[in-house]
BALOBA-1460 file (C-alpha; in Angstrom, 3 decimals):
// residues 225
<rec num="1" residu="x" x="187.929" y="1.676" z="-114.509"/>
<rec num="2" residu="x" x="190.835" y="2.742" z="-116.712"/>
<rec num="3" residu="x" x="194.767" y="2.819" z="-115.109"/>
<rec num="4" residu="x" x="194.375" y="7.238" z="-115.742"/>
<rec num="5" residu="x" x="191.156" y="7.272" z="-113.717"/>
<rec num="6" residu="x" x="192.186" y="5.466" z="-111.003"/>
<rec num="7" residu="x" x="195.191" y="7.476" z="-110.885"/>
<rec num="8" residu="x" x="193.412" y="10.551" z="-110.893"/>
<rec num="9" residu="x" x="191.259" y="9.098" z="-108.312"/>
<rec num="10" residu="x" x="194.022" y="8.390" z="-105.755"/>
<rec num="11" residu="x" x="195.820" y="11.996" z="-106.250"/>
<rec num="12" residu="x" x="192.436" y="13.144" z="-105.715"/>
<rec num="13" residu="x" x="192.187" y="11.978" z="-102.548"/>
<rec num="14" residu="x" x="196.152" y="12.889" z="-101.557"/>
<rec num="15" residu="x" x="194.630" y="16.337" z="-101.736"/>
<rec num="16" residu="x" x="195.687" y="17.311" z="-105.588"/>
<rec num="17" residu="x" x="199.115" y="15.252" z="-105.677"/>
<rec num="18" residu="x" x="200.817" y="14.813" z="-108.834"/>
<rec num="19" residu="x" x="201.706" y="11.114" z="-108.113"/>
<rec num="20" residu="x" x="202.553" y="8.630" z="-111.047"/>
<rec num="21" residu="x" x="200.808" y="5.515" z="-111.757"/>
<rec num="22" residu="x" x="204.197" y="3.892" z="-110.828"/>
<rec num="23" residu="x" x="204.438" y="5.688" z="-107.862"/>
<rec num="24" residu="x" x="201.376" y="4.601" z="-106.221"/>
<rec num="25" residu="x" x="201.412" y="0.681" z="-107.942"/>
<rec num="26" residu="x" x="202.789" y="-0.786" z="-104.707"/>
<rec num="27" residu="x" x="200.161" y="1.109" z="-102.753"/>
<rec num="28" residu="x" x="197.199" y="-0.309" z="-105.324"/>
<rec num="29" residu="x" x="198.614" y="-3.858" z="-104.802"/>
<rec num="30" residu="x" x="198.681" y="-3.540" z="-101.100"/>
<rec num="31" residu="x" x="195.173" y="-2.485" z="-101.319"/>
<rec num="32" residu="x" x="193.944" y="-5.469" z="-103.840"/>
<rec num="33" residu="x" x="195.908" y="-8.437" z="-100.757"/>
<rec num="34" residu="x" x="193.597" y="-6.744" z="-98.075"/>
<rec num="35" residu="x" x="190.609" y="-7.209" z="-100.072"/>
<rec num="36" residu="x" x="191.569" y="-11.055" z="-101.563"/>
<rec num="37" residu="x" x="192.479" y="-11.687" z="-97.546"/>
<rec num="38" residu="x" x="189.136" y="-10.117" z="-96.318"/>
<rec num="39" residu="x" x="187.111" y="-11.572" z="-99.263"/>
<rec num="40" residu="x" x="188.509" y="-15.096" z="-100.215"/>
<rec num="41" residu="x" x="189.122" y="-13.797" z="-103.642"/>
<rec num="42" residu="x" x="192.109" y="-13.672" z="-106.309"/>
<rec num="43" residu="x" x="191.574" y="-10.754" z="-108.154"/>
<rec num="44" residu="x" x="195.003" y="-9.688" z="-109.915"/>
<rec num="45" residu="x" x="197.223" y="-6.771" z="-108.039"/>
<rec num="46" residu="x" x="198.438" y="-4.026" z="-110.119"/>
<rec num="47" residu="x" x="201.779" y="-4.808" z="-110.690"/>
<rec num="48" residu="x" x="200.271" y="-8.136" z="-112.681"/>
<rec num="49" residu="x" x="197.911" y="-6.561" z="-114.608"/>
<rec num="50" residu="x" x="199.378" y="-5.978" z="-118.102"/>
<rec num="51" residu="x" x="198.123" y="-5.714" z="-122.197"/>
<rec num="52" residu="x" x="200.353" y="-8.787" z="-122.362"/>
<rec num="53" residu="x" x="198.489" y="-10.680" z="-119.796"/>
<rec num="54" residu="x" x="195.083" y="-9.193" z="-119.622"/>
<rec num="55" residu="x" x="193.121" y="-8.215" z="-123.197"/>
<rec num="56" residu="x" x="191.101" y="-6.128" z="-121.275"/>
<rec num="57" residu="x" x="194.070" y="-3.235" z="-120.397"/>
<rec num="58" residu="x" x="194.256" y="-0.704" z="-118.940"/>
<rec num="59" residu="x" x="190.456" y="-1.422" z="-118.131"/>
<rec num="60" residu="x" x="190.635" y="-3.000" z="-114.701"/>
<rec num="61" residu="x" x="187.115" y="-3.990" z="-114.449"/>
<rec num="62" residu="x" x="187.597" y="-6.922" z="-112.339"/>
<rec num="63" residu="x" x="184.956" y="-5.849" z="-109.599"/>
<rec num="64" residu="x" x="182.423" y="-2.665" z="-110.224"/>
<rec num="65" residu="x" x="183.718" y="0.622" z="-110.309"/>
<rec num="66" residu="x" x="182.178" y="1.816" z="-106.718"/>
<rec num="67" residu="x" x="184.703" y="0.168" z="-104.907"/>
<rec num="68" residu="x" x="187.830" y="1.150" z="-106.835"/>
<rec num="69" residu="x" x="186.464" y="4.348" z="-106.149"/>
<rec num="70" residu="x" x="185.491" y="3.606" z="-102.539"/>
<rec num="71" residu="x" x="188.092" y="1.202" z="-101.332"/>
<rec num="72" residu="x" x="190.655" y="1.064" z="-103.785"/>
<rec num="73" residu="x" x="191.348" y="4.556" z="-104.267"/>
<rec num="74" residu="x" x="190.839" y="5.457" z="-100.898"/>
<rec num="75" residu="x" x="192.935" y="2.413" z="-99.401"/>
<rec num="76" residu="x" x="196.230" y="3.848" z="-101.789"/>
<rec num="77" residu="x" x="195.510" y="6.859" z="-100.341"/>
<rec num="78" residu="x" x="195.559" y="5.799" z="-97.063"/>
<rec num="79" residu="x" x="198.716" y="3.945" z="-98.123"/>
<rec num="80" residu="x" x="200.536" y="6.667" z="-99.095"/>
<rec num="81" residu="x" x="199.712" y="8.928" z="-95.997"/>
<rec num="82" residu="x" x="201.224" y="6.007" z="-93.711"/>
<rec num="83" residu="x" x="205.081" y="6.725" z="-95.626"/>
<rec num="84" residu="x" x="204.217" y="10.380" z="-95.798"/>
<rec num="85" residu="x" x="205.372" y="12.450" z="-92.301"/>
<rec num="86" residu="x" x="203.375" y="15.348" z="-93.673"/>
<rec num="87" residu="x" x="200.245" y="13.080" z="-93.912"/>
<rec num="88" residu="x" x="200.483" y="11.454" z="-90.794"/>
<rec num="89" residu="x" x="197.550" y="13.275" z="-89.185"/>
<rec num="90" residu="x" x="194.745" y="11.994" z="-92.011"/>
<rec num="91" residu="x" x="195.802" y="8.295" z="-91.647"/>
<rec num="92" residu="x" x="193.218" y="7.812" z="-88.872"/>
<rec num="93" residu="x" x="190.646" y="9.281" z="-90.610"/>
<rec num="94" residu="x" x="191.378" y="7.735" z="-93.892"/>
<rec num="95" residu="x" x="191.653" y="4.288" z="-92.181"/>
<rec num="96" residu="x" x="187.981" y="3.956" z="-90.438"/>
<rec num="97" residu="x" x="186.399" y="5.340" z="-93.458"/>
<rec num="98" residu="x" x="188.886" y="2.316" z="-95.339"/>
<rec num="99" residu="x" x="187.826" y="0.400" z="-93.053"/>
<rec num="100" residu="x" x="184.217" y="1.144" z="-93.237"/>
<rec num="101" residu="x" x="184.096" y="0.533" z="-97.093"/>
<rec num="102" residu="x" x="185.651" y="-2.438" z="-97.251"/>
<rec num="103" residu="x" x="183.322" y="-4.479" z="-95.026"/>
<rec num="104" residu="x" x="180.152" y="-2.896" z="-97.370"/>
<rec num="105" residu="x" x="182.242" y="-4.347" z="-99.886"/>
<rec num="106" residu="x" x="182.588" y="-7.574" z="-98.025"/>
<rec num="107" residu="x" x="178.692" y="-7.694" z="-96.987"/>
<rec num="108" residu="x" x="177.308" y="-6.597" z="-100.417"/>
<rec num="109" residu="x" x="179.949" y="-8.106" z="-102.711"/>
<rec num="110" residu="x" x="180.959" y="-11.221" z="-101.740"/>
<rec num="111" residu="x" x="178.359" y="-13.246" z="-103.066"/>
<rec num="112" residu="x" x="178.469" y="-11.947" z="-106.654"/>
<rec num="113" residu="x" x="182.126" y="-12.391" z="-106.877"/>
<rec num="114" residu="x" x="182.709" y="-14.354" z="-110.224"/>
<rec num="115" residu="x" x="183.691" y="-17.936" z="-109.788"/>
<rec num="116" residu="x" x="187.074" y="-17.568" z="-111.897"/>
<rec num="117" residu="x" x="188.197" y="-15.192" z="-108.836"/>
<rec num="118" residu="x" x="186.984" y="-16.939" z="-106.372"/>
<rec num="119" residu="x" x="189.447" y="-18.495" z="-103.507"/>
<rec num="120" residu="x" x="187.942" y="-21.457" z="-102.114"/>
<rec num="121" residu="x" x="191.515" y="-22.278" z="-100.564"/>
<rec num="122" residu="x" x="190.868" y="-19.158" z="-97.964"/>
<rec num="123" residu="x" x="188.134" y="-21.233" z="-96.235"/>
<rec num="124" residu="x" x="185.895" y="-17.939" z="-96.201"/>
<rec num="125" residu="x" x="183.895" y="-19.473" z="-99.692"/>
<rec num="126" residu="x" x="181.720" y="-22.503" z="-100.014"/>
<rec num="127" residu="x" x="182.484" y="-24.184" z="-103.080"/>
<rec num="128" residu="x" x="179.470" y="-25.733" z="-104.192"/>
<rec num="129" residu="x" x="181.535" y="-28.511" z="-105.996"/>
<rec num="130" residu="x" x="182.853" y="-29.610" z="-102.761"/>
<rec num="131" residu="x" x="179.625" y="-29.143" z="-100.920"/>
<rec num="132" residu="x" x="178.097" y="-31.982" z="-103.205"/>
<rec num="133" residu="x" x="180.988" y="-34.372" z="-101.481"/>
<rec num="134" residu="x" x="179.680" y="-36.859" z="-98.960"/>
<rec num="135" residu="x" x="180.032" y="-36.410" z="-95.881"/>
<rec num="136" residu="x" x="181.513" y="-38.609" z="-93.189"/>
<rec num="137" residu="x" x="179.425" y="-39.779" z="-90.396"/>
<rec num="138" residu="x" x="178.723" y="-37.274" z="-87.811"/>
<rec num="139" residu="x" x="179.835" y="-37.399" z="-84.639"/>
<rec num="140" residu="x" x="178.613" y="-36.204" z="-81.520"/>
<rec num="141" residu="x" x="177.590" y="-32.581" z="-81.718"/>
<rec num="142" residu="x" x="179.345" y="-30.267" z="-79.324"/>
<rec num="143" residu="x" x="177.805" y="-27.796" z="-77.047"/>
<rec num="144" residu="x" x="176.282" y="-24.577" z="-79.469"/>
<rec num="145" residu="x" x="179.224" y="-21.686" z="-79.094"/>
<rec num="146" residu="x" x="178.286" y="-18.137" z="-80.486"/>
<rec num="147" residu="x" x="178.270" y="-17.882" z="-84.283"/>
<rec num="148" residu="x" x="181.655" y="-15.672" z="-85.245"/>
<rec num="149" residu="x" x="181.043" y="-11.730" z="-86.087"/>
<rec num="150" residu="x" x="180.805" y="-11.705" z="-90.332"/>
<rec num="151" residu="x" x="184.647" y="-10.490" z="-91.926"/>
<rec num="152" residu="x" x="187.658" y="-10.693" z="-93.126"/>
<rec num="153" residu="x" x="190.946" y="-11.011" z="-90.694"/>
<rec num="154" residu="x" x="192.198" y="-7.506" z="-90.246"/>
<rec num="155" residu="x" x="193.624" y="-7.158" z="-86.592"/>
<rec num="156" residu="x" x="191.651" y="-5.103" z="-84.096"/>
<rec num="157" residu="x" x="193.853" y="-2.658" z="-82.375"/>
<rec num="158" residu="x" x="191.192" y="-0.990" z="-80.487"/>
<rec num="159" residu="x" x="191.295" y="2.702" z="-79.297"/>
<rec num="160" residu="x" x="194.333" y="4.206" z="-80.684"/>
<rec num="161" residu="x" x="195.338" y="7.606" z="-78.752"/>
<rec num="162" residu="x" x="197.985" y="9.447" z="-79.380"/>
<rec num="163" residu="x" x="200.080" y="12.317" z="-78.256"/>
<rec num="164" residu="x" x="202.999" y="13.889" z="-80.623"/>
<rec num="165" residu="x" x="205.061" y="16.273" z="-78.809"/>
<rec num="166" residu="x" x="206.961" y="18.686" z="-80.968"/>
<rec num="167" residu="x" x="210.778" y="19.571" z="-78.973"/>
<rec num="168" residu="x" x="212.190" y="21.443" z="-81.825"/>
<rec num="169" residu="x" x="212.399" y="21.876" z="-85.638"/>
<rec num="170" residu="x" x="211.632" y="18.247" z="-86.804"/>
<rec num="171" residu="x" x="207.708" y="17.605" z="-87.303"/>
<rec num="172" residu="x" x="206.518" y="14.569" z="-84.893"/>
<rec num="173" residu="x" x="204.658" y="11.106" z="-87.078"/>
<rec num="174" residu="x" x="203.374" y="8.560" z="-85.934"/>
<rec num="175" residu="x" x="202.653" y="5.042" z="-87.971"/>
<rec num="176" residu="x" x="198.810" y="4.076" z="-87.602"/>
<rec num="177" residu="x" x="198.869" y="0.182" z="-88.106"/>
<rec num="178" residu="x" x="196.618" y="-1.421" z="-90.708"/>
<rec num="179" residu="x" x="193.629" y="-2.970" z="-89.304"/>
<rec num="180" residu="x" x="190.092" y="-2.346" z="-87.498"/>
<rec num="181" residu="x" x="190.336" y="0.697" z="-84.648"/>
<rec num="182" residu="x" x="187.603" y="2.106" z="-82.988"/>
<rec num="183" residu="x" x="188.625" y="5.594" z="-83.089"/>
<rec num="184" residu="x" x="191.110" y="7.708" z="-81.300"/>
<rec num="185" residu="x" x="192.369" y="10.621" z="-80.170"/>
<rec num="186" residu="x" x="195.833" y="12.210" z="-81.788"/>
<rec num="187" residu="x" x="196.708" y="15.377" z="-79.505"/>
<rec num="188" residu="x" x="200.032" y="17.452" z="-80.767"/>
<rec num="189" residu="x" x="201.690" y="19.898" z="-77.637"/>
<rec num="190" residu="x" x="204.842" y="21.641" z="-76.980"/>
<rec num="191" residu="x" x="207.542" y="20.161" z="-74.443"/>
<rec num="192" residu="x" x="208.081" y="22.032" z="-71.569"/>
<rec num="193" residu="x" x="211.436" y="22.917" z="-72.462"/>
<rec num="194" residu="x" x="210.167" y="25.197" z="-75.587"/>
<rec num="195" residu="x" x="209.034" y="27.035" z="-72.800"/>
<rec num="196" residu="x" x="212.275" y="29.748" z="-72.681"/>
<rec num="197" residu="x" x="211.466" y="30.738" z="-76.494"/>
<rec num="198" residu="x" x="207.774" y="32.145" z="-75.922"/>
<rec num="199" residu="x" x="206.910" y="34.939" z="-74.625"/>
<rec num="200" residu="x" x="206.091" y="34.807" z="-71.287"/>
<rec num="201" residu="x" x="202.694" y="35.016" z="-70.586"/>
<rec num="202" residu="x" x="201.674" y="33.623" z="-73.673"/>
<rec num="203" residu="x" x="200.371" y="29.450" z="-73.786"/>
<rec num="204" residu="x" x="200.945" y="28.016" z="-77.323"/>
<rec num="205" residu="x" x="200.412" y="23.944" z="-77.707"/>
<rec num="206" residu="x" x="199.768" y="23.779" z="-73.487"/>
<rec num="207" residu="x" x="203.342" y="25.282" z="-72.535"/>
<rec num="208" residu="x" x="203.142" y="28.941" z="-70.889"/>
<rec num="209" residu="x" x="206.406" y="30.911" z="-71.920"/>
<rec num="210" residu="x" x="208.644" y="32.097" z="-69.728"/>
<rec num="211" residu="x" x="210.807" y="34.708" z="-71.761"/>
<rec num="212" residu="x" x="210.725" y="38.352" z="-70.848"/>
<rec num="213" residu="x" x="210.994" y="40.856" z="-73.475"/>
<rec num="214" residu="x" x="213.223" y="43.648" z="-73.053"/>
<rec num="215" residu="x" x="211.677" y="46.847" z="-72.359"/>
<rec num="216" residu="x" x="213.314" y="49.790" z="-74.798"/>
<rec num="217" residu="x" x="211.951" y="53.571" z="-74.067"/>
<rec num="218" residu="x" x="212.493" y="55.750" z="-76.958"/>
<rec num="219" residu="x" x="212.747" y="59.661" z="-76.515"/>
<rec num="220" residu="x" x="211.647" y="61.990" z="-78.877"/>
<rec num="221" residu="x" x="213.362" y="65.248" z="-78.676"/>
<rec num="222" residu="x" x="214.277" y="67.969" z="-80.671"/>
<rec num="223" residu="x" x="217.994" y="69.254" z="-81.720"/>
<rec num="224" residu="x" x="219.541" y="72.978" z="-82.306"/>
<rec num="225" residu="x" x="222.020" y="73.750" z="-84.785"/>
Protein backbone atom coordinates (compact mmCIF):
# COMPACT_ATOMS: atom_id res chain seq x y z
CA UNK A 1 0.00 0.00 0.00
CA UNK A 2 1.44 3.41 -0.84
CA UNK A 3 2.98 5.86 2.27
CA UNK A 4 -0.47 8.51 1.18
CA UNK A 5 -2.88 5.60 1.64
CA UNK A 6 -1.79 4.45 4.67
CA UNK A 7 -1.78 7.86 5.89
CA UNK A 8 -5.13 8.47 4.88
CA UNK A 9 -5.98 5.26 6.41
CA UNK A 10 -4.77 6.10 9.95
CA UNK A 11 -6.45 9.79 9.97
CA UNK A 12 -9.34 7.89 8.93
CA UNK A 13 -9.58 6.07 11.77
CA UNK A 14 -8.48 9.24 14.28
CA UNK A 15 -11.93 10.33 13.19
CA UNK A 16 -10.88 12.81 10.09
CA UNK A 17 -7.40 14.05 11.63
CA UNK A 18 -5.13 15.93 9.54
CA UNK A 19 -2.00 14.07 10.86
CA UNK A 20 1.34 13.98 8.77
CA UNK A 21 3.05 10.98 7.64
CA UNK A 22 5.84 12.17 10.04
CA UNK A 23 3.62 12.61 12.68
CA UNK A 24 2.29 9.23 12.95
CA UNK A 25 5.92 7.32 11.72
CA UNK A 26 6.76 6.48 15.34
CA UNK A 27 3.24 5.18 15.84
CA UNK A 28 3.58 2.88 12.38
CA UNK A 29 6.94 1.55 13.73
CA UNK A 30 5.53 0.73 17.07
CA UNK A 31 2.89 -1.10 15.30
CA UNK A 32 5.37 -3.13 12.75
CA UNK A 33 7.74 -4.43 16.60
CA UNK A 34 4.32 -5.83 17.90
CA UNK A 35 3.72 -7.72 14.87
CA UNK A 36 7.71 -8.99 14.24
CA UNK A 37 7.40 -9.87 18.30
CA UNK A 38 3.98 -11.68 17.86
CA UNK A 39 4.97 -13.22 14.46
CA UNK A 40 8.78 -14.12 14.48
CA UNK A 41 9.20 -11.88 11.54
CA UNK A 42 11.57 -8.86 10.40
CA UNK A 43 9.60 -6.90 8.27
CA UNK A 44 11.18 -3.23 8.05
CA UNK A 45 9.50 -0.34 10.45
CA UNK A 46 8.68 2.85 8.87
CA UNK A 47 11.27 4.96 9.84
CA UNK A 48 13.70 2.36 7.67
CA UNK A 49 11.82 2.18 4.80
CA UNK A 50 13.28 4.61 2.23
CA UNK A 51 13.72 5.04 -2.02
CA UNK A 52 17.36 4.80 -0.98
CA UNK A 53 17.01 1.53 0.70
CA UNK A 54 13.96 -0.08 -0.71
CA UNK A 55 13.30 0.13 -4.85
CA UNK A 56 9.96 -0.60 -4.14
CA UNK A 57 9.03 3.11 -2.31
CA UNK A 58 6.68 4.40 -1.12
CA UNK A 59 4.94 0.96 -1.95
CA UNK A 60 5.16 -0.88 1.35
CA UNK A 61 3.96 -4.13 0.16
CA UNK A 62 5.82 -6.21 2.50
CA UNK A 63 2.68 -8.26 3.77
CA UNK A 64 -0.96 -7.94 1.88
CA UNK A 65 -2.80 -4.93 2.09
CA UNK A 66 -5.71 -6.34 4.58
CA UNK A 67 -3.65 -6.05 7.41
CA UNK A 68 -2.11 -2.60 6.92
CA UNK A 69 -5.56 -1.81 6.71
CA UNK A 70 -6.67 -4.02 9.61
CA UNK A 71 -3.79 -3.96 11.99
CA UNK A 72 -1.51 -1.48 10.88
CA UNK A 73 -3.70 1.34 10.46
CA UNK A 74 -5.76 0.56 13.21
CA UNK A 75 -2.74 -0.24 15.69
CA UNK A 76 -1.32 3.74 14.82
CA UNK A 77 -4.52 4.67 15.58
CA UNK A 78 -4.72 3.11 18.65
CA UNK A 79 -1.24 4.56 19.18
CA UNK A 80 -2.07 7.86 18.85
CA UNK A 81 -5.27 7.77 21.12
CA UNK A 82 -2.92 6.40 24.06
CA UNK A 83 -0.78 10.21 23.91
CA UNK A 84 -4.04 11.90 23.09
CA UNK A 85 -6.16 13.02 26.57
CA UNK A 86 -9.05 13.76 24.26
CA UNK A 87 -8.89 10.14 22.89
CA UNK A 88 -8.50 8.41 25.94
CA UNK A 89 -12.01 6.94 26.00
CA UNK A 90 -11.61 4.91 22.36
CA UNK A 91 -8.28 3.28 23.43
CA UNK A 92 -10.19 0.30 24.88
CA UNK A 93 -12.16 -0.16 22.10
CA UNK A 94 -9.50 0.35 19.58
CA UNK A 95 -7.22 -2.08 21.51
CA UNK A 96 -9.50 -5.46 21.56
CA UNK A 97 -10.45 -4.89 18.05
CA UNK A 98 -6.15 -4.41 17.65
CA UNK A 99 -5.97 -7.04 19.41
CA UNK A 100 -8.43 -9.15 17.66
CA UNK A 101 -6.78 -8.51 14.18
CA UNK A 102 -3.58 -9.18 14.93
CA UNK A 103 -3.96 -12.78 16.11
CA UNK A 104 -6.14 -13.43 12.53
CA UNK A 105 -3.07 -12.09 11.26
CA UNK A 106 -0.97 -14.38 13.34
CA UNK A 107 -3.31 -17.59 12.64
CA UNK A 108 -3.81 -16.93 8.87
CA UNK A 109 -0.47 -15.29 8.04
CA UNK A 110 2.19 -16.77 9.59
CA UNK A 111 2.79 -19.54 7.46
CA UNK A 112 2.99 -17.62 4.16
CA UNK A 113 5.38 -15.17 5.55
CA UNK A 114 8.30 -15.00 2.93
CA UNK A 115 11.48 -16.64 4.03
CA UNK A 116 13.69 -13.34 3.53
CA UNK A 117 11.46 -11.92 6.58
CA UNK A 118 11.37 -14.60 8.43
CA UNK A 119 12.99 -14.60 12.18
CA UNK A 120 14.04 -17.94 13.03
CA UNK A 121 16.10 -16.29 16.01
CA UNK A 122 12.49 -15.57 17.84
CA UNK A 123 12.08 -19.35 18.40
CA UNK A 124 8.29 -18.94 17.22
CA UNK A 125 9.54 -20.35 13.34
CA UNK A 126 10.83 -23.73 12.37
CA UNK A 127 13.54 -23.33 10.07
CA UNK A 128 13.48 -26.17 7.91
CA UNK A 129 17.34 -25.88 7.38
CA UNK A 130 17.86 -26.53 10.94
CA UNK A 131 15.17 -29.12 11.20
CA UNK A 132 17.29 -31.34 8.72
CA UNK A 133 20.16 -31.22 11.69
CA UNK A 134 20.58 -34.44 13.60
CA UNK A 135 19.43 -34.79 16.50
CA UNK A 136 21.07 -35.85 19.73
CA UNK A 137 19.96 -38.91 21.46
CA UNK A 138 16.80 -38.60 23.29
CA UNK A 139 16.47 -38.78 26.63
CA UNK A 140 13.88 -39.82 28.83
CA UNK A 141 10.57 -38.26 27.93
CA UNK A 142 8.94 -36.23 30.65
CA UNK A 143 5.45 -36.47 31.85
CA UNK A 144 2.91 -34.88 28.77
CA UNK A 145 2.12 -31.05 30.12
CA UNK A 146 -0.70 -29.13 28.18
CA UNK A 147 0.31 -27.89 24.73
CA UNK A 148 0.72 -23.77 25.12
CA UNK A 149 -2.41 -21.52 23.79
CA UNK A 150 -1.19 -20.46 19.86
CA UNK A 151 0.44 -16.45 19.95
CA UNK A 152 2.61 -14.04 20.16
CA UNK A 153 3.84 -12.54 23.78
CA UNK A 154 1.64 -9.57 24.43
CA UNK A 155 0.96 -9.37 28.30
CA UNK A 156 -2.51 -10.25 29.56
CA UNK A 157 -3.78 -7.62 31.85
CA UNK A 158 -7.12 -9.06 32.29
CA UNK A 159 -10.32 -7.03 33.11
CA UNK A 160 -9.41 -3.48 33.03
CA UNK A 161 -12.14 -1.19 34.93
CA UNK A 162 -11.95 2.06 35.33
CA UNK A 163 -13.42 5.05 37.01
CA UNK A 164 -12.31 8.83 35.98
CA UNK A 165 -13.65 11.30 38.31
CA UNK A 166 -13.81 14.80 36.97
CA UNK A 167 -13.09 17.56 40.32
CA UNK A 168 -12.87 20.57 38.20
CA UNK A 169 -11.86 22.09 34.81
CA UNK A 170 -9.07 19.61 33.72
CA UNK A 171 -10.53 16.49 31.66
CA UNK A 172 -9.58 13.05 33.57
CA UNK A 173 -7.18 10.17 31.09
CA UNK A 174 -6.25 7.32 31.78
CA UNK A 175 -3.24 5.19 29.92
CA UNK A 176 -4.68 1.68 28.70
CA UNK A 177 -1.45 -0.55 28.58
CA UNK A 178 -0.57 -2.44 25.40
CA UNK A 179 -1.43 -5.98 25.53
CA UNK A 180 -4.40 -8.69 25.61
CA UNK A 181 -7.55 -7.44 28.04
CA UNK A 182 -10.66 -9.03 28.26
CA UNK A 183 -12.79 -6.09 28.33
CA UNK A 184 -13.68 -3.48 30.83
CA UNK A 185 -15.63 -1.07 32.15
CA UNK A 186 -14.49 2.90 32.03
CA UNK A 187 -17.22 4.85 34.21
CA UNK A 188 -16.64 8.93 34.31
CA UNK A 189 -18.66 10.76 37.64
CA UNK A 190 -18.53 13.95 39.43
CA UNK A 191 -16.74 14.27 42.99
CA UNK A 192 -18.84 15.00 45.66
CA UNK A 193 -17.43 18.25 46.20
CA UNK A 194 -18.89 19.64 42.66
CA UNK A 195 -21.83 19.16 44.55
CA UNK A 196 -22.23 23.17 45.82
CA UNK A 197 -22.21 24.29 41.96
CA UNK A 198 -25.48 22.31 40.79
CA UNK A 199 -28.54 23.05 41.37
CA UNK A 200 -29.95 21.41 44.05
CA UNK A 201 -32.17 18.86 43.22
CA UNK A 202 -30.64 18.14 40.12
CA UNK A 203 -28.05 14.63 39.80
CA UNK A 204 -25.49 15.17 36.96
CA UNK A 205 -22.48 12.36 36.72
CA UNK A 206 -24.05 10.58 40.26
CA UNK A 207 -23.61 13.84 42.52
CA UNK A 208 -27.10 15.50 43.62
CA UNK A 209 -26.54 19.40 43.92
CA UNK A 210 -26.97 21.14 46.75
CA UNK A 211 -27.18 24.92 45.63
CA UNK A 212 -30.36 26.86 46.13
CA UNK A 213 -31.32 29.37 43.67
CA UNK A 214 -32.43 32.61 44.77
CA UNK A 215 -35.98 33.27 44.49
CA UNK A 216 -36.61 37.00 42.75
CA UNK A 217 -40.52 38.15 42.53
CA UNK A 218 -41.00 40.73 39.98
CA UNK A 219 -44.05 43.22 40.17
CA UNK A 220 -45.70 44.54 37.39
CA UNK A 221 -47.38 47.76 38.04
CA UNK A 222 -48.36 50.69 36.41
CA UNK A 223 -47.02 54.50 36.94
CA UNK A 224 -48.90 58.11 36.77
CA UNK A 225 -47.37 61.11 35.52
Amino acid sequence: MELNAILKCVNAKLAGEQLSYEDIKPHLDDVIDTINSTLSTKFPVFSEFTAAAYPQYPNYNFFPDKYIRSVVCLGAARNFYLTDEEGALSVPAYEQQFQHNLFLMLRDYSELVPEEYRDYDRGALIDPNRAKAPSPSPSPSPSPSPSPSPGGTMPNHGRLDITLTITGSAKPTKVIPAGYTSGGTITAQLDNSLAPSIKSGTTIGGVTGTLEMPFVRFTIGTTQN
